[in-house]
N, C-alpha and C positions, 0 to 999 in steps of 0.2 A: 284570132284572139277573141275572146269571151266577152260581149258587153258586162257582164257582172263582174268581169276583172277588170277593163278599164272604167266603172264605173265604181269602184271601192269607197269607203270613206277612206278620208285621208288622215291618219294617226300621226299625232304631234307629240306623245309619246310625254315628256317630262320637259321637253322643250323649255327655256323659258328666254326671251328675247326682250321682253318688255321692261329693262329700264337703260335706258340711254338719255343724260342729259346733259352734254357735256357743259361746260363753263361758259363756253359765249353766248348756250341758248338762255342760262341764268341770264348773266349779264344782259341779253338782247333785252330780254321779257323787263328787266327793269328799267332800261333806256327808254321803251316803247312807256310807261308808264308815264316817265317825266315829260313826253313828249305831247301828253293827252288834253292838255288846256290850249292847245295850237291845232286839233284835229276836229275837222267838222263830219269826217264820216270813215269808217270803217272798211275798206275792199279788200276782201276775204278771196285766194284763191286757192283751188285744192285742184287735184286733179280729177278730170272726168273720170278714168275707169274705176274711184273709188269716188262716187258721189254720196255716200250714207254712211260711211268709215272713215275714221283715220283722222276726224280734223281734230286740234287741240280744244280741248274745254277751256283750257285757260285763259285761254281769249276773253270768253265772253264774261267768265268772272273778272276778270284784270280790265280789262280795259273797258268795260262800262256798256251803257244802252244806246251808243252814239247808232243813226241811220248805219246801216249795215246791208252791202251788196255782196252776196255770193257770186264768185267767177269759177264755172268749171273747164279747168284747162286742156289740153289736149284733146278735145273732144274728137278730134279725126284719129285718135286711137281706141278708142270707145264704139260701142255698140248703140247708134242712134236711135237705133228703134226702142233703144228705154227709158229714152228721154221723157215723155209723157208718164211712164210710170213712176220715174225718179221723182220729176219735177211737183207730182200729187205725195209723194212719198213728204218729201223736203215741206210742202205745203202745211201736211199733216204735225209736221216736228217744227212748225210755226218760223220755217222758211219761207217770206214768199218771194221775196225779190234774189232771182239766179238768170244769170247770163250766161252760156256755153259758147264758146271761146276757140279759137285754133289762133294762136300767137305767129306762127311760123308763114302762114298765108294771112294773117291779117283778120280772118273771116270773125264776125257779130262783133269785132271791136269799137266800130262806128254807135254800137247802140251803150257804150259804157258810159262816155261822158254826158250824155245826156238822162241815163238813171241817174246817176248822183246828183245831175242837178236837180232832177226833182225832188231824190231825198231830199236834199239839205236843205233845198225851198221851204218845202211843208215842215221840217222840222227845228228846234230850236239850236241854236248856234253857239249856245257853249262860250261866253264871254267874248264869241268873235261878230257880234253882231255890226260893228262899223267897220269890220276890215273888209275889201273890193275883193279879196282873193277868197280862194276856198282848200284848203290843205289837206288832203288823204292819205289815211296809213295804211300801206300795204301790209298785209299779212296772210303769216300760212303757215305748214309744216315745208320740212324742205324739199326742193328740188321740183316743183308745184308749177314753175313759171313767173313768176310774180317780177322778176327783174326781165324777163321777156317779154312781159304785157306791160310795161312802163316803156321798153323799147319801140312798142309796136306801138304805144297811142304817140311817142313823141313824133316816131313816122307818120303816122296817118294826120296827126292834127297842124302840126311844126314842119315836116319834112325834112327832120332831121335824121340824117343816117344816123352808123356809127351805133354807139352801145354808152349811152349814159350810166346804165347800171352795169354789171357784173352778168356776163350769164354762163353756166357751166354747165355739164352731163351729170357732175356728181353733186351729190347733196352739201350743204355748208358752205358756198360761193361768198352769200352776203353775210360778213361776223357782226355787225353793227349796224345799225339807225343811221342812217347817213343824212348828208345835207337836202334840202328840197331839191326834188325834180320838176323843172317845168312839163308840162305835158300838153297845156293848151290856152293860146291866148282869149279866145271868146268863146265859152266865161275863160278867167283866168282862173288855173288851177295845177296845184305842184301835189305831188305825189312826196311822200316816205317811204323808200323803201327800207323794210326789215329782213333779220335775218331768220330762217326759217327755224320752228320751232316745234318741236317735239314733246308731246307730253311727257312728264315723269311716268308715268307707267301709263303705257299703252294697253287697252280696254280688252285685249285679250292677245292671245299667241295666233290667231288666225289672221288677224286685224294686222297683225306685225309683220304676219307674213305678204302679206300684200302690200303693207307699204313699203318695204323690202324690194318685192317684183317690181313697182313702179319707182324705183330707186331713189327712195325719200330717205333709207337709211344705209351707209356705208355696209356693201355685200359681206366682207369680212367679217363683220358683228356678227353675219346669219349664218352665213357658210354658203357658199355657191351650189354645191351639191342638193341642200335639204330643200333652199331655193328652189331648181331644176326640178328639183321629185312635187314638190308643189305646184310647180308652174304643169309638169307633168297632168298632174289630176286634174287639175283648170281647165286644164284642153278638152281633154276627155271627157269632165263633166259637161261641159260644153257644147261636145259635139263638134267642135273646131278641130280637125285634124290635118292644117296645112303643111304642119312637119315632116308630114309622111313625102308631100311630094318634094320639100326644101332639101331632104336631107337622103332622097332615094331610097327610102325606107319599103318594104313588101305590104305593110300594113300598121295599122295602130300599135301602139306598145303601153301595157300595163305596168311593168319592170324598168324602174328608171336606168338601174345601173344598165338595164340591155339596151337600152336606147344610147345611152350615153357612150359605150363599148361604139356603138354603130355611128355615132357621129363623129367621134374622134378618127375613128377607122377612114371614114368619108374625108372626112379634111387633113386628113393624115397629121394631126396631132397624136404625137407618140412623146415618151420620154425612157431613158434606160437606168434601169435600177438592178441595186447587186441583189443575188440569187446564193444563198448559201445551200451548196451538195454538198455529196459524198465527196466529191473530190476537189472542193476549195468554192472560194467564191466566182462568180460568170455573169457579167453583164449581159440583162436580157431586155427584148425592148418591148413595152408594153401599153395600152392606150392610156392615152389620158386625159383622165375623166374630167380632173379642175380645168382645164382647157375647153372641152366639151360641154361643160352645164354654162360656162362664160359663156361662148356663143349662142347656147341656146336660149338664154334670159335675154342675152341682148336682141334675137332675131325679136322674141316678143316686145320690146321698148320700142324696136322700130314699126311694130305693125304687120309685121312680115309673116306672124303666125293668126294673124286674124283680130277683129276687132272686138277686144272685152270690156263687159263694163264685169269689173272682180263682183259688185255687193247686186 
């Protein structure tokens, strides 16, 4: 296979993905608002492999100039080595305070609660200056983590199992602003968890499409397919070609539908559809491909095709 063919641009054609806002992310965006005279600081989480893309603006118009700590999640999916380029990047876009995060083992959660207290030390308190506690809104777009990292600080600080928040695979878990989470007795401090939120138009069709592969938005909205042929060029621009060995492939593939032919064939996903001949209709059996781009998006969720950061 040609590097100039698996290295193509990738045509998005008349696409157009970018508006989705269903009703509870209204509704959320206006709870999170009433909720703003009880909040001393802002903790923002987005996923690692989209550290420069995809967070909602609205935030930062709606909800004000309260201290503000970026959390990038999933960082053991990501490509560490771009951490220092990110972290100058975010510097540059008047980011400076970002903590990178892996919720699922715990790792750099120990250093969260002690950023916010220094935010909210050095800065003003917002009508809470005689209350002993300190209260943080969680927020994000969905499916980010944000109710797995309120999990993980109550582990680490409380030793409380279990699942105080909600935590799911697909985007939309949390519909509403729920009651205070404890999260830590010295200092005392309760977290708000929100529900994730999506801009009204997302900043472009490429933007969408990545927050799609990192399943921030419901696959159906996108298509699995056009998904799979994205995630396809990502590889390839990449230079990540773990799929070849996952899926016993002879080499790279430029051609999404031939990849996808070859992985249903591999996992023997088939289904049989009618064939109209000459001589009546004939159930034939043939691969299938929505089966095939499913698995293939998911191998990448899991890490399994190699570690990206998408921006």
């Amino acid at each position: 296979m040609r590097l100039s063919l698996l290295l193509r641009g990738f045509e998005f054609g008349q696409r157009e993905i970018a508006h989705w806002f269903p009703g509870h992310m209204s509704r959320g965006l206006k709870q999170m608002k009433a909720r703003l005279q009880s909040v001393d600081c802002i903790l923002e989480v987005h996923d690692a492999r989209l550290p420069l893309s995809g967070r909602n603006p609205m935030f930062k118009e709606s909800l004000g100039i309260r201290p503000h700590l970026l959390i990038l999640n999933k960082m053991d999916l990501a490509d560490q080595t771009q951490q220092k380029r990110v972290l100058a990047k975010l510097e540059l876009e008047g980011v400076k305070n970002v903590i990178y995060t892996n919720c699922v083992k715990d790792e750099n959660i120990k250093q969260v609660v002690p950023a916010i207290t220094e935010l909210i030390g050095s800065s003003q308190r917002f009508q809470r200056a005689e209350s002993p506690d300190s209260c943080i809104m969680v927020i994000g777009v969905p499916n980010v983590g944000k109710s797995s990292l309120i999990n993980s600080l109550r582990r680490l600080h409380l030793k409380k199992g279990g699942k105080a928040s909600k935590v799911g695979g697909e985007p939309g878990m949390t519909r509403s602003v729920l009651s205070r989470i404890q999260v830590s007795e010295t200092p005392l401090l309760y977290l708000l968890d929100t529900p994730g939120l999506l801009p009204p138009r997302i900043e472009s069709v490429e933007t969408g499409m990545k927050l799609a592969l990192c399943g921030t938005i419901l696959d159906h909205l996108v298509g699995e397919n056009i998904m799979a042929d994205y995630l396809l060029y990502t590889l390839n621009h990449h230079q990540e070609h773990r799929y070849v060995e996952l899926y016993g492939l002879d080499g790279p593939y430029a051609d999404i539908e031939s990849l996808l032919k070859k992985i249903a064939l591999k996992l023997g996903k088939t289904q049989k559809v009618k064939a109209i001949t000459g001589v009546g209709d004939v159930n034939i059996t043939v691969p299938n491909y929505s089966a095939a781009a499913y698995d293939f998006i998911r191998a990448f969720r899991r890490g399994v095709l190699g570690k990206l950061t998408l921006d």
